[in-house]
TIZA-91884 format. One line per field, with one value per residue (C-alpha): y negated, z negated, x negated; residue in three letters; residue number from 1. Coordinates in steps of 0.05 Angstrom, whole numbers, padded with zeros to 5 digits. Layout:
<atoms>
yy = Y:...
zz = Z:...
xx = X:...
aa = ALA:...
i = NUM:...
</atoms>
This chain:
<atoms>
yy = -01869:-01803:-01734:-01677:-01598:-01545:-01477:-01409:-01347:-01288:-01203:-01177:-01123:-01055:-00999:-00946:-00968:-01037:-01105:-01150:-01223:-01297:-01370:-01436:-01504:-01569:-01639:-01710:-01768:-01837:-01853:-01926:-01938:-01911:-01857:-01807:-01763:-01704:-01723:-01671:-01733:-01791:-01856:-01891:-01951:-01954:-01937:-01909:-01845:-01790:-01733:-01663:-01612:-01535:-01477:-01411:-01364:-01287:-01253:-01190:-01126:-01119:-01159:-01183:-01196:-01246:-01294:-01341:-01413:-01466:-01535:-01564:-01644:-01682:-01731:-01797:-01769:-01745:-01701:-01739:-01684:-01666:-01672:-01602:-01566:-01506:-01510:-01573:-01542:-01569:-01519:-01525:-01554:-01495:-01512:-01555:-01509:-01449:-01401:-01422:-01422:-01359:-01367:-01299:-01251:-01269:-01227:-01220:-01288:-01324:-01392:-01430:-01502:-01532:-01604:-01647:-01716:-01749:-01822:-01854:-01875:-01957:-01995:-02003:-01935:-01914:-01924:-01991:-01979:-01919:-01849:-01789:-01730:-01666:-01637:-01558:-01510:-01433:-01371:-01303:-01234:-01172:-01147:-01199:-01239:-01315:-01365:-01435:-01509:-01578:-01643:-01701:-01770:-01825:-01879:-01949:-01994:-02067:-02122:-02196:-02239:-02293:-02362:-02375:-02446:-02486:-02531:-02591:-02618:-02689:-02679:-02672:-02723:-02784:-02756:-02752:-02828:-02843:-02816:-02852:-02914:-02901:-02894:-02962:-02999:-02970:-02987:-03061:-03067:-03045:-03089:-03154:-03145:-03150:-03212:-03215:-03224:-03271:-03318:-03312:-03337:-03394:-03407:-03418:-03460:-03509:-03504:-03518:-03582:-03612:-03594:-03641:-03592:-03537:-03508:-03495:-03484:-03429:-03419:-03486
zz = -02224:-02250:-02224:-02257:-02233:-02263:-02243:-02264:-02241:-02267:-02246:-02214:-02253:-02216:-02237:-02190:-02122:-02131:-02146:-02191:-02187:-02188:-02169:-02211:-02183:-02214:-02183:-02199:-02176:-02208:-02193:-02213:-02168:-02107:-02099:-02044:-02048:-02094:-02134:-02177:-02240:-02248:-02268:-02313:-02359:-02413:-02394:-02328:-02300:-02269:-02235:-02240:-02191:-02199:-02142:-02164:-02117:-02113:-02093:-02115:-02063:-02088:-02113:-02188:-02224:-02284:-02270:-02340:-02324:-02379:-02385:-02446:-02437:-02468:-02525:-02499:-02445:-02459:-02411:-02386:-02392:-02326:-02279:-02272:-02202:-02171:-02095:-02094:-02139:-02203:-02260:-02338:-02370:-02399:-02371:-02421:-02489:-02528:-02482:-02412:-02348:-02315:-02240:-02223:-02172:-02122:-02064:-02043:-02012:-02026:-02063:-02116:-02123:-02186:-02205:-02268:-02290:-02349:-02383:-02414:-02486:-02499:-02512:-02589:-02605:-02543:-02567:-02538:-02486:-02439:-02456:-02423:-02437:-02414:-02377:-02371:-02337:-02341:-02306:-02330:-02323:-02364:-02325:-02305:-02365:-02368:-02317:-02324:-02284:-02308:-02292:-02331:-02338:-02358:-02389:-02389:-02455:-02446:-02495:-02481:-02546:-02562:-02563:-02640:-02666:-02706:-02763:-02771:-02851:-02882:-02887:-02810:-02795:-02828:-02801:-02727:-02733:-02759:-02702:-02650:-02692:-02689:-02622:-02601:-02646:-02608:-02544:-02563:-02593:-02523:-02481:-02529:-02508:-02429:-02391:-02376:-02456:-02458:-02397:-02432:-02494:-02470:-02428:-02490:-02525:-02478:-02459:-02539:-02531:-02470:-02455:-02394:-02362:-02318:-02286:-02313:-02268:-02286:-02233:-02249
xx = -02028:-02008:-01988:-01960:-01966:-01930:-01951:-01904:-01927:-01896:-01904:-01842:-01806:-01818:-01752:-01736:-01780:-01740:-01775:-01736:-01766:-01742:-01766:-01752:-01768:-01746:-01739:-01703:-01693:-01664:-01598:-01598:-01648:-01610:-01667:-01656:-01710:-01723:-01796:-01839:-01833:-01776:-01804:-01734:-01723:-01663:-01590:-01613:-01583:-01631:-01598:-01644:-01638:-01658:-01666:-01670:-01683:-01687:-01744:-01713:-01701:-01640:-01572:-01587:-01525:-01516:-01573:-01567:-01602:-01613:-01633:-01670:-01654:-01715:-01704:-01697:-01645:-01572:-01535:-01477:-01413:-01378:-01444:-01455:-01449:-01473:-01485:-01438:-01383:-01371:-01380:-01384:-01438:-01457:-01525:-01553:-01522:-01554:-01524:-01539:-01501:-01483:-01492:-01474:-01514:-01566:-01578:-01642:-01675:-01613:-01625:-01578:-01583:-01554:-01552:-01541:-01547:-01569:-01578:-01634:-01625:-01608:-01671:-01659:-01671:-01732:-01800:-01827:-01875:-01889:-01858:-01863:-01815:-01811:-01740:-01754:-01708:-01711:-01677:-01672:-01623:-01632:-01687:-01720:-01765:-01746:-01783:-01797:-01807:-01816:-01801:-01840:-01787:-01835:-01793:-01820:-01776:-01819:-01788:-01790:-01810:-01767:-01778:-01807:-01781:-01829:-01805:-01834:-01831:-01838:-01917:-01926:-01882:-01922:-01989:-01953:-01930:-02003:-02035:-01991:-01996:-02083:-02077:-02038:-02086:-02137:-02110:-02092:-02169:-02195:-02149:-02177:-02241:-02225:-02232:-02161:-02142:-02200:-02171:-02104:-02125:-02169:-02110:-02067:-02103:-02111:-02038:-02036:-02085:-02057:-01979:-01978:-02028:-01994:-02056:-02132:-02178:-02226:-02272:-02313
aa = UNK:UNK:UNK:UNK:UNK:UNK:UNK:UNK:UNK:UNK:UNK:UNK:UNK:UNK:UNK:UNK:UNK:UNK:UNK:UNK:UNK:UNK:UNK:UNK:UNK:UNK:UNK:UNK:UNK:UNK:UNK:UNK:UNK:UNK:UNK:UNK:UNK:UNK:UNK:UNK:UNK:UNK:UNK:UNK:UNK:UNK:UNK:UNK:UNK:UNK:UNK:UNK:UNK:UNK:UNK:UNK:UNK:UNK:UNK:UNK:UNK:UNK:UNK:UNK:UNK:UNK:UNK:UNK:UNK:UNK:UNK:UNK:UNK:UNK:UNK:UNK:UNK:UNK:UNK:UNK:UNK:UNK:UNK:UNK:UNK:UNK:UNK:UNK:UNK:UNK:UNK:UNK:UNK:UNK:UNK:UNK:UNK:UNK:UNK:UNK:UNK:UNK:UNK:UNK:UNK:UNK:UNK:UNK:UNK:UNK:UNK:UNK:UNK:UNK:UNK:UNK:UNK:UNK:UNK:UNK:UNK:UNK:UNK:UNK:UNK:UNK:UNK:UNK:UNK:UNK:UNK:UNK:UNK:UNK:UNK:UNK:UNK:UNK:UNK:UNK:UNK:UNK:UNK:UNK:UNK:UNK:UNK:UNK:UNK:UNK:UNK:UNK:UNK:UNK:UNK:UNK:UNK:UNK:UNK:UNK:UNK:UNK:UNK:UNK:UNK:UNK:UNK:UNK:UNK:UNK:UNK:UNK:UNK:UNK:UNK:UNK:UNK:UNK:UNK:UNK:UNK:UNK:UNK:UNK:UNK:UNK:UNK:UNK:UNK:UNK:UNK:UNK:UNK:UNK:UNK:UNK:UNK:UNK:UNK:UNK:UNK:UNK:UNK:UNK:UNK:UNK:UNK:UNK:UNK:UNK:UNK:UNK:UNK:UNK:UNK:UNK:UNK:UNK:UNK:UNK
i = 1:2:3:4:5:6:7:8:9:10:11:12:13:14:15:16:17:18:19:20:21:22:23:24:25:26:27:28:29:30:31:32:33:34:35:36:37:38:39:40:41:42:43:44:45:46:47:48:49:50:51:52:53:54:55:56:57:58:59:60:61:62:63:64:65:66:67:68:69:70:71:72:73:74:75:76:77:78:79:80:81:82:83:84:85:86:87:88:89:90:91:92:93:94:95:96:97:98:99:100:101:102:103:104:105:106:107:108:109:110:111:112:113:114:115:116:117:118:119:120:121:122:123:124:125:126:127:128:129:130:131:132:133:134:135:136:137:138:139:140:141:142:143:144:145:146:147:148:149:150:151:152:153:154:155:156:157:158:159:160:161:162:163:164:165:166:167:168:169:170:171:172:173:174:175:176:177:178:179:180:181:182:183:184:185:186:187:188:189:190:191:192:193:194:195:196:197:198:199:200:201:202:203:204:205:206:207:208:209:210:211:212:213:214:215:216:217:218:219:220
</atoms>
């Protein structure tokens, strides 16, 4: 088993008697597995879809105005266009470019929940084995210096061998039909020396000497 804790602590910005401060935490959970809760790390094989979600929070005093969030999307993961929403209203994906998405103003206390999804590359071009990637979301304004959270998405690509076909040539052939013909002589030699190829033999010879005679009795 593994566990992963991220901890961001950062010193609220102090201008004019007013504190200027914001929170960042990060969850997923897998989609394709019909997973309901929110978990600190996704566990996620090939072509599955992980949806992340993101609270930001203001810890400010006052309103803070153009809160930019952005989402770096490990490799191994695309973002899947059209996803995006911001407290169950679907936005731009602006989230996962350069430039970030612009969630507006916070007042104080008030909390913003944004979610995403993403898919898990095909097999054929994962690593095989266990991955783990890191999905990292920050928050920032102009006053306030950019915050982070992270989400570890260990990725598990197994591959199944395939059956490997053995040719058989000429060579292998003869010495296969030797051994089966070894091992009939073998048998036959081992049956002649039993009593019951013994009676059978005496049997026919006298069945040879005297053809009248149906019946020899053996026991005398």
């Amino acid at each position: 088993d593994t566990a992963f804790v991220s901890v961001i602590r950062t010193n609220p910005v102090i201008v004019g008697g007013q504190t200027y401060n914001l929170n960042i935490t990060k969850r997923g959970r897998n989609l394709a597995r019909g997973e309901f809760a929110e978990l600190s790390s996704v566990n996620a094989s090939p072509n599955e879809t992980v949806e992340f979600i993101i609270r930001i929070q203001s810890l400010s005093t006052v309103r803070i105005d153009n809160v930019i969030v952005k989402d770096v999307v490990p490799t191994g993961v695309a973002n899947i266009p059209g996803t995006t929403s911001v407290n169950s209203v679907t936005v731009p994906d602006d989230i996962a470019s350069g430039a970030g998405l612009n969630i507006g103003s916070l007042d104080p206390n008030q909390i913003v929940v944004i979610r995403f999804s993403g898919r898990v590359n095909p097999s054929s071009i994962l690593p095989t084995g266990t991955t783990t990637v890191i999905n990292t979301a920050q928050a920032n304004n102009a006053l306030i210096p950019a915050i982070i959270a992270q989400l570890p998405i260990t990725i598990f690509n197994g591959s199944i061998a395939g059956a490997v076909q053995v040719q058989t040539g000429a060579g292998e052939s003869i010495l296969l039909a030797l051994a089966i013909s070894g091992l009939i002589t073998f048998l036959y030699v081992a049956y002649t020396r039993t009593n019951v190829f013994r009676r059978r033999e005496i049997q026919s010879i006298v069945q040879r000497e005297k053809p009248g005679e149906d019946k020899v009795n053996f026991r005398q």
